[in-house]
N, C-alpha and C positions, 0 to 999 in steps of 0.2 A: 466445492462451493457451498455445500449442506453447513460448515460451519459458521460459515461467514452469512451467511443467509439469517442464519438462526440466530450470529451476533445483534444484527440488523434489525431482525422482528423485536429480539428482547430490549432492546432502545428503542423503537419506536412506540413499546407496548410499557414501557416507563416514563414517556414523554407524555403520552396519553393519558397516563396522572397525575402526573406533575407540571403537563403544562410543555407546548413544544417550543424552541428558541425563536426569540423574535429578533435580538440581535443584528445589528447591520453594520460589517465589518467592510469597507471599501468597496461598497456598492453590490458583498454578497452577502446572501442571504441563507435561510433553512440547513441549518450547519446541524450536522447526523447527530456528532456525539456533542454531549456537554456535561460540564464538572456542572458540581452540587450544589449549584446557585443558579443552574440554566444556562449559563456562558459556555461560547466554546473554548473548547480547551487550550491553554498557552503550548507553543507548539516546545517552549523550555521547559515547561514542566513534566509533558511528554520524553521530551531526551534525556531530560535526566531519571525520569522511571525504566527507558528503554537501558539507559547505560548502568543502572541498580542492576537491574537484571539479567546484562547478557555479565557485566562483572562477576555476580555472584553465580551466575553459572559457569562462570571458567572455572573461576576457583574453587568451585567443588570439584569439576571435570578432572583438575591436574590432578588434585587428590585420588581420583580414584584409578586416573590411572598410572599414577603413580603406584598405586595398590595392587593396581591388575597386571603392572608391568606392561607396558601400550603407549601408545603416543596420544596427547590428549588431544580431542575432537572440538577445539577450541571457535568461539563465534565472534566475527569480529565485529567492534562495535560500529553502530549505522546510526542514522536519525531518523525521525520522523518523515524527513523529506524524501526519503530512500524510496520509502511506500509509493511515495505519487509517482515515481518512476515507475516504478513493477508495474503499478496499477495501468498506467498509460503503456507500458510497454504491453504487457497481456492482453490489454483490451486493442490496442492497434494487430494484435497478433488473431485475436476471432472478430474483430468489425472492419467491415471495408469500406464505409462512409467517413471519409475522413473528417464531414463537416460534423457526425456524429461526436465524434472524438473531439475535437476544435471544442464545439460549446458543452459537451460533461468535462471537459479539462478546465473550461472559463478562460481560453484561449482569444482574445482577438483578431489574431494572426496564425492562422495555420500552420503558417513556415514554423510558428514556436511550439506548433504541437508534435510536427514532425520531425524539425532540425535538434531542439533539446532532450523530449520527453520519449519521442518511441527509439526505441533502440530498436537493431533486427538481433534474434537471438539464432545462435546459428545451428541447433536443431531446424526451429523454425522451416529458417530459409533453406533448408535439406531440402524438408519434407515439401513445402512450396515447388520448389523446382523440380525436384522425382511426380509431382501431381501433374505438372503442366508437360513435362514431358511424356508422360501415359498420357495423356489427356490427347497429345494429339496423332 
């Protein structure tokens, strides 16, 4: 969490000079990150940075291990939207408030924070169930 932490301070601590987003995109607001004009960022110009990226890391991958002789440790490509999954999955996996989760999601309907966004990750639900069965 120390990274993502530290992402977080150093945008906030560049907003802090440059001015933090006032923008109001469908009724939200105080959007973390923004391009170089204050906006938040277009979620296509994000995919196609994430898809630059995880591309040109394959393609050095096969290279080398083509090189190394090994099967290459290849990364499939995701979207932007992927995140908010993870993000809601992990957080419904350490908060137990769901109405917590509901409104940091911008949820209206719970059912949509629960039914689409939290997944159970089946570590998780190991560990969950060995807890409560010691537990009693």
């Amino acid at each position: 969490m120390k990274p993502v932490y530290e992402a977080l301070k150093s945008e906030y601590e560049r907003q802090e000079e440059e001015g933090f987003c006032i923008a109001n995109i469908d009724g939200m607001t105080n959007f973390i990150f923004t391009n170089r004009f204050g906006n938040p960022h277009n979620p296509q110009a994000v995919n196609r940075a994430i898809k630059r990226i995880v591309d040109a890391h394959n393609a050095e991958e096969e290279v080398a291990a083509k090189k190394e002789k090994r099967e290459p440790v290849m990364i499939p490509r995701f979207s932007c939207h992927i995140f908010r999954h993870t993000f809601a999955s992990r957080f419904c996996e350490n908060e137990t408030n769901v109405k917590v989760i509901q409104e940091v999601m911008g949820h209206a309907d719970v059912s949509t924070t629960m039914n689409i966004y939290a997944e159970a990750n089946p570590e998780v639900t190991k560990e969950a169930l060995e807890k409560h069965v010691i537990l009693r």
